[in-house]
N, C-alpha and C positions, 0 to 999 in steps of 0.2 A: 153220517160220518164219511161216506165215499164218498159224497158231492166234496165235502172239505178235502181230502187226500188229491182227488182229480184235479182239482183245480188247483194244487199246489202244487203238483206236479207238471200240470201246463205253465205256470207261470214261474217257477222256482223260487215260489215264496217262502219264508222258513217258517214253521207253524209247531205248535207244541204239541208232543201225545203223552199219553202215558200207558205205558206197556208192562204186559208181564212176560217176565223174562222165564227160559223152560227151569227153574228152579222154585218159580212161583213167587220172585218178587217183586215188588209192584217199582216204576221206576217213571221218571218224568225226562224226556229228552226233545232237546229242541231240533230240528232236523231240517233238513232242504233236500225235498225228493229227485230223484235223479231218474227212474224210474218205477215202473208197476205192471205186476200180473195181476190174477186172481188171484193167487198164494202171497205172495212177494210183495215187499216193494222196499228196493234199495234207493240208501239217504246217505246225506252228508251228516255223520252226528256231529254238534256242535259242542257237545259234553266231555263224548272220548277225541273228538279233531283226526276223528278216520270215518273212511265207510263201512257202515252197517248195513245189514239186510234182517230186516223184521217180518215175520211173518204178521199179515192181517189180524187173523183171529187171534191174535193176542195184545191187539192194539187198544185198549178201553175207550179210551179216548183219542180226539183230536180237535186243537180249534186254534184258530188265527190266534195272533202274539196281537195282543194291545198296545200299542206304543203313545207314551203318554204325550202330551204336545209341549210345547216349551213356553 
């Protein structure tokens, strides 16, 4: 999963995770990274149209957006 976040924050790809949020609900958001620590890493979220900052270990996933062809 850090190879996928790294590289999409090199390239500011927007790529899907799903995260659990500190209430414990599980949530799917599309994002465009802006940056990253070890803890961190601040995004564009495309769901609320502001920036968020997620912590890592609560990220379950993440993986590139399929876009279908035409």
């Amino acid at each position: 999963m850090d190879g996928i976040l790294k590289r999409a924050a090199e390239t500011k790809q927007k790529i899907q995770i799903i995260y659990m949020d500190r209430n414990q609900r599980i949530t799917q958001r599309f994002v465009t990274i802006r940056s990253m620590d070890d803890i961190n890493i601040d995004c564009y979220c495309h769901l609320k149209k502001q920036r968020r900052i997620f912590k890592k270990e609560n990220i379950l996933s993440a993986s590139d957006i399929i876009r279908k062809r035409a």
